[in-house]
N, CA, C and O atoms as CSV, one atom per row, in Angstrom:
chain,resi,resn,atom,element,x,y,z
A,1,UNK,N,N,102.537,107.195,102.310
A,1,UNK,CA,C,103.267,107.083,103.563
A,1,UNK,C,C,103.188,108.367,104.377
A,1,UNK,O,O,104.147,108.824,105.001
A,2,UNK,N,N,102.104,108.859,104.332
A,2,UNK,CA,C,101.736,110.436,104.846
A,2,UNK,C,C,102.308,111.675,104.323
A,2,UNK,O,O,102.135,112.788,104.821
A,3,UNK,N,N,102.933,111.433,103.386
A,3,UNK,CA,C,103.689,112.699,102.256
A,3,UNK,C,C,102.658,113.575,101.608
A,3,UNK,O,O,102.947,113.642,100.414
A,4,UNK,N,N,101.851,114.100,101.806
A,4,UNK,CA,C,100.837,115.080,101.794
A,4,UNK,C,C,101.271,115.840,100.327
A,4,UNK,O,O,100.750,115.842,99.212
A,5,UNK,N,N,102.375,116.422,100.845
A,5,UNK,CA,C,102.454,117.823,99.791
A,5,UNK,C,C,103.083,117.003,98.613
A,5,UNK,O,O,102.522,117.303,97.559
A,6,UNK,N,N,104.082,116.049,98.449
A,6,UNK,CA,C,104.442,115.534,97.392
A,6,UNK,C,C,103.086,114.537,97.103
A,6,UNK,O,O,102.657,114.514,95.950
A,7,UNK,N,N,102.772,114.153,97.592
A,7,UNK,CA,C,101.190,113.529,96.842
A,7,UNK,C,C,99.986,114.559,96.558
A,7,UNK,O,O,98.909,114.003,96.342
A,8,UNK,N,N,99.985,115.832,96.526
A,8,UNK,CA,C,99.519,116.673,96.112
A,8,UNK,C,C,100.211,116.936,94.792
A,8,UNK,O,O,99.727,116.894,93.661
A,9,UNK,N,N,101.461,117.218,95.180
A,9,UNK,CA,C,101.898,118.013,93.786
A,9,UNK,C,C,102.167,116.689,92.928
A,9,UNK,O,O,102.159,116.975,91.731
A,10,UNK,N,N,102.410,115.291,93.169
A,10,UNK,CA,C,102.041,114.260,92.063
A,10,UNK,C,C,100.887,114.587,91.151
A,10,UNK,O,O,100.925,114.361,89.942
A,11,UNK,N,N,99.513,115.311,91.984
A,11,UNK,CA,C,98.452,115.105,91.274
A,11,UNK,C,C,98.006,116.018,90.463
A,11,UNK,O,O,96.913,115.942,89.902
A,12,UNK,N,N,98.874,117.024,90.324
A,12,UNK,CA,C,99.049,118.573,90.012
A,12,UNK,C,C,99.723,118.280,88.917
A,12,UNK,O,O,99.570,119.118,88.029
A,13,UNK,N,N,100.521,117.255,88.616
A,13,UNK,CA,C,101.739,117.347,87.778
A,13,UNK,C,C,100.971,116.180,86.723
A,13,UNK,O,O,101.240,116.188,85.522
A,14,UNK,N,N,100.162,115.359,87.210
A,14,UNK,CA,C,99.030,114.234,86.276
A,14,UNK,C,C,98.238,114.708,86.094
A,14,UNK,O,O,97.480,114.031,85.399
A,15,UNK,N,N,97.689,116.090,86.452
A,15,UNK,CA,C,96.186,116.878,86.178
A,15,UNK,C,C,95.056,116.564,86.367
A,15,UNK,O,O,94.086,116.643,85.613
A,16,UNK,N,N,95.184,116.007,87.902
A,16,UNK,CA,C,94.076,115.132,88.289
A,16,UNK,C,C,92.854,115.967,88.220
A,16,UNK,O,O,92.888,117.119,88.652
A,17,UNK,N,N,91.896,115.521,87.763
A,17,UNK,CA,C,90.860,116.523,87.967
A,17,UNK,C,C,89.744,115.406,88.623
A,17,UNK,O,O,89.541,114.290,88.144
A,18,UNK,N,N,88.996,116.030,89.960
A,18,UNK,CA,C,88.157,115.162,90.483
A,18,UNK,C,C,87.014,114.898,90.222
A,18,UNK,O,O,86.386,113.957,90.707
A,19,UNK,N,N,86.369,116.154,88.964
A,19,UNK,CA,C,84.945,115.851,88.432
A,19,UNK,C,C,85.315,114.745,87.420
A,19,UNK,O,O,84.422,114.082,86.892
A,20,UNK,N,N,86.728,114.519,87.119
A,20,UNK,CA,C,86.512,113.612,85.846
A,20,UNK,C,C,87.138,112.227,86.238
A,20,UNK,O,O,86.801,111.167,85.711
A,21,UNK,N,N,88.134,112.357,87.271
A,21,UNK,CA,C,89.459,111.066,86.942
A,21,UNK,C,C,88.765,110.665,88.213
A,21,UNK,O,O,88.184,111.397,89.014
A,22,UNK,N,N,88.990,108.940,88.256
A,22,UNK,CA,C,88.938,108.242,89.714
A,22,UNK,C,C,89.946,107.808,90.062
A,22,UNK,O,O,90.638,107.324,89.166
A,23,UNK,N,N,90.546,107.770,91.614
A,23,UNK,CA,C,92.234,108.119,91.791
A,23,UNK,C,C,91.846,106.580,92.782
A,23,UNK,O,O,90.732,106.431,93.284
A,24,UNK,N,N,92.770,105.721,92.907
A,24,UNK,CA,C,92.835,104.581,93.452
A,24,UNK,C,C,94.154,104.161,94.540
A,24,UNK,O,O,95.017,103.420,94.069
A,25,UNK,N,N,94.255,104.472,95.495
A,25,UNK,CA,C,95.473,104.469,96.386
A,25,UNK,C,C,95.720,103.007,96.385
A,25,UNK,O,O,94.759,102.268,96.602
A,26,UNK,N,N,96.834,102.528,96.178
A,26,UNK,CA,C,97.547,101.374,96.518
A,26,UNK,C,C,98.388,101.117,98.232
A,26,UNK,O,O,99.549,100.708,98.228
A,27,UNK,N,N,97.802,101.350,99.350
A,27,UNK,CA,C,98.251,100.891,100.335
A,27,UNK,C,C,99.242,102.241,101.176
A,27,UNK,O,O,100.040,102.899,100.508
A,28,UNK,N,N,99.053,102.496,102.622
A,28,UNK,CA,C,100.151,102.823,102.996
A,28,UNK,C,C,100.053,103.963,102.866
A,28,UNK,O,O,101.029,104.290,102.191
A,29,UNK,N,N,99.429,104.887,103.108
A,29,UNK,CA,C,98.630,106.212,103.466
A,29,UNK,C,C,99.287,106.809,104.357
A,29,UNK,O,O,99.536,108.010,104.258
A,30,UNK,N,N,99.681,106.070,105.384
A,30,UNK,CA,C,99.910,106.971,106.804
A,30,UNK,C,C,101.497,106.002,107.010
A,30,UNK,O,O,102.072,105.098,106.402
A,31,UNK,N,N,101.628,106.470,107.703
A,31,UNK,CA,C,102.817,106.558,108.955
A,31,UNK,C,C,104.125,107.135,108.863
A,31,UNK,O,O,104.507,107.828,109.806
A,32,UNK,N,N,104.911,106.948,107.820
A,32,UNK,CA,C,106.283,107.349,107.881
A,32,UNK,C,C,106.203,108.811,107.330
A,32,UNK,O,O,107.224,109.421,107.648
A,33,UNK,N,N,105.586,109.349,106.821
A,33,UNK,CA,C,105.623,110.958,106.307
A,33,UNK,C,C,104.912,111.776,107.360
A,33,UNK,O,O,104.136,111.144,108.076
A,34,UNK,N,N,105.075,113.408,107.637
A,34,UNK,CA,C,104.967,114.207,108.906
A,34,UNK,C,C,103.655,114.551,108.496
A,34,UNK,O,O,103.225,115.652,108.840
A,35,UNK,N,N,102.890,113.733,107.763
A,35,UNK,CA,C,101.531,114.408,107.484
A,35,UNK,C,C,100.637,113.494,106.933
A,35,UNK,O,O,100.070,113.703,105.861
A,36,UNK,N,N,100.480,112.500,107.602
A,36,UNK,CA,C,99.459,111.458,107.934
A,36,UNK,C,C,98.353,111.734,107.754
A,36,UNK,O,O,97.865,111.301,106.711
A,37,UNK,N,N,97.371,112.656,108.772
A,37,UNK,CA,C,96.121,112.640,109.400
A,37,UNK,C,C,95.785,114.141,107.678
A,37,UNK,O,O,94.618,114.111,107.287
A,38,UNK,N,N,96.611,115.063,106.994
A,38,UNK,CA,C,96.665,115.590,105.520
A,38,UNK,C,C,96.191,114.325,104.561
A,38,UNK,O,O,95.159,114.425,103.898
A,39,UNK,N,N,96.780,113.463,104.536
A,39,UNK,CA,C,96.735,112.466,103.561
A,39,UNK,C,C,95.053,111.797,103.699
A,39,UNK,O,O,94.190,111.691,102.827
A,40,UNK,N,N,95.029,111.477,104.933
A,40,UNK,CA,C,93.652,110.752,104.773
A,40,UNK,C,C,92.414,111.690,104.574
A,40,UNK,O,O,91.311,111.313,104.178
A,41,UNK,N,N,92.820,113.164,104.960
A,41,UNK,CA,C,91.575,114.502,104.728
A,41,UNK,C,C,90.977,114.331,103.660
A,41,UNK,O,O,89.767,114.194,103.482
A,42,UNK,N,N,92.274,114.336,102.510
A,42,UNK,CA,C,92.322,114.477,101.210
A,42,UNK,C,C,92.164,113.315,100.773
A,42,UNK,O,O,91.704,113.370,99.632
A,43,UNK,N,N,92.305,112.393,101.086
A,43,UNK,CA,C,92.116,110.755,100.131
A,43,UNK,C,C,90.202,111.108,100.645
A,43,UNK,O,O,89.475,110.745,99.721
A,44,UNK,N,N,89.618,111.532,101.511
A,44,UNK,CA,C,88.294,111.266,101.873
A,44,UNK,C,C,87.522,112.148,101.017
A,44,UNK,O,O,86.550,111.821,100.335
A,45,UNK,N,N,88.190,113.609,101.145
A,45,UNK,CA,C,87.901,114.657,100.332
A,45,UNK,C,C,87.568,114.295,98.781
A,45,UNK,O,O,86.540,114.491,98.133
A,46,UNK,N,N,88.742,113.725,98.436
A,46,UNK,CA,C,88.550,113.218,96.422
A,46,UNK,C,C,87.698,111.824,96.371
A,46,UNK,O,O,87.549,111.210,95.315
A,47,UNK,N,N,87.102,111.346,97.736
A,47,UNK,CA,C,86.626,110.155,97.072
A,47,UNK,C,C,87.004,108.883,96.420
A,47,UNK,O,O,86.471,108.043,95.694
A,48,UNK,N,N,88.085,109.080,96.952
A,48,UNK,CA,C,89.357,107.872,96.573
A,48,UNK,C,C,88.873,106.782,96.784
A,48,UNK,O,O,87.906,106.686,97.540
A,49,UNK,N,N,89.534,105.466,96.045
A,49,UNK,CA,C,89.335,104.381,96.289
A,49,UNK,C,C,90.829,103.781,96.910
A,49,UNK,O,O,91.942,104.063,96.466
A,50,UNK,N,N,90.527,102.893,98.042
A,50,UNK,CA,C,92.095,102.273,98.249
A,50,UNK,C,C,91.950,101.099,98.691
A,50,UNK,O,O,90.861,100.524,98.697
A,51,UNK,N,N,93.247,100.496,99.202
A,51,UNK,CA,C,93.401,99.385,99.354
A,51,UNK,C,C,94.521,99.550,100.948
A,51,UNK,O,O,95.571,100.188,100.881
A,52,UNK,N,N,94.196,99.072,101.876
A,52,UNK,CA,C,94.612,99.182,103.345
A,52,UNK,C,C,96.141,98.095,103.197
A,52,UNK,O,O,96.255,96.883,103.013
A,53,UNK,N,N,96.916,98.943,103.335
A,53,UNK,CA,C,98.557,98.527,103.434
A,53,UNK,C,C,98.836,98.230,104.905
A,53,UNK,O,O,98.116,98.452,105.879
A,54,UNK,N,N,99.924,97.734,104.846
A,54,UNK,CA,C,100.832,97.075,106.310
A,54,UNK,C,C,100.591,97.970,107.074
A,54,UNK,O,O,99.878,97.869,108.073
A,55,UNK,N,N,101.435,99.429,106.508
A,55,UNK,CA,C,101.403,100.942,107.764
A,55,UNK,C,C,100.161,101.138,108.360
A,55,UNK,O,O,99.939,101.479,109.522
A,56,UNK,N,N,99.279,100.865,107.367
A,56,UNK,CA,C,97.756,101.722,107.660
A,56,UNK,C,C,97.100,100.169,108.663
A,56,UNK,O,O,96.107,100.347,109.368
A,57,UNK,N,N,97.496,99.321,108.633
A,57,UNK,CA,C,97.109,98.167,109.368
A,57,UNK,C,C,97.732,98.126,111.029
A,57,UNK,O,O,97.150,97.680,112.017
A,58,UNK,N,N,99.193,98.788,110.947
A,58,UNK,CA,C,100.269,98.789,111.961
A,58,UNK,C,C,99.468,100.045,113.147
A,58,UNK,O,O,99.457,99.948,114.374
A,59,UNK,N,N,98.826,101.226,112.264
A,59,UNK,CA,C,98.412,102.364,112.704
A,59,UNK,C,C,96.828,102.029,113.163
A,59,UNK,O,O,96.597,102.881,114.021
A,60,UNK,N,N,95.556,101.145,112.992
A,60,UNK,CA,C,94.641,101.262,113.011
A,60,UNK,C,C,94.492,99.816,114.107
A,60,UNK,O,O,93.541,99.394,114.763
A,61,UNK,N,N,95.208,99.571,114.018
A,61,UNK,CA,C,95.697,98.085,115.058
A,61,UNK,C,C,96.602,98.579,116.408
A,61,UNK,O,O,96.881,97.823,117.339
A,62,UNK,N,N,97.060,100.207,116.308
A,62,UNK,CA,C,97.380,100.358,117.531
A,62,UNK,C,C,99.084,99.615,117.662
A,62,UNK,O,O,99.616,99.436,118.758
A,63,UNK,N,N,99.512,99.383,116.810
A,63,UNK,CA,C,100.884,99.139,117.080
A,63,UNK,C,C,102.117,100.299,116.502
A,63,UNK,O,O,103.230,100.400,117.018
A,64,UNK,N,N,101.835,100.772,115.822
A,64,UNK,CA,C,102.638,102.059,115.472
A,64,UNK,C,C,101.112,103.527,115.520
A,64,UNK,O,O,99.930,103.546,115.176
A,65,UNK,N,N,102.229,104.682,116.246
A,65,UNK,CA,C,101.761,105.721,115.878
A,65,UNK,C,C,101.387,106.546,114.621
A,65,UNK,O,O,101.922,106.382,113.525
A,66,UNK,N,N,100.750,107.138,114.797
A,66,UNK,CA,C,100.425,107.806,113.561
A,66,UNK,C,C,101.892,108.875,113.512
A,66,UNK,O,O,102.518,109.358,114.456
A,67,UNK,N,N,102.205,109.047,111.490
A,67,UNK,CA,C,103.311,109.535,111.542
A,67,UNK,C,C,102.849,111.312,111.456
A,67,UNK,O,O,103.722,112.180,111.482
């Protein structure tokens, strides 16, 4: 939900490591947290796999702003 730094330090605290683990987002990336456009850097950056939620549909459809 664009929470950047607490979805950082989630991955800090699971020991994500990106040469080894594949990280899979479940929906909803962006909008309600102050760091949206952080979240998707880094979901592009690790190579993530996801799945496009309501927010991220609300935001790419032009009906809500980016948060």
């Amino acid at each position: 939900h664009g929470c950047h730094s607490e979805m950082m330090s989630l991955l800090k605290k699971l020991e994500f490591d990106e040469a080894l683990d594949n990280l899979a987002f479940v929906g909803d990336l962006v909008n309600k947290g102050p760091a949206s456009r952080q979240v998707l850097a880094s979901f592009r950056t690790m190579q993530a796999l996801g799945v496009r939620g309501n927010h991220d549909d609300n935001c790419v459809s032009g009906r809500k702003p980016w948060g």
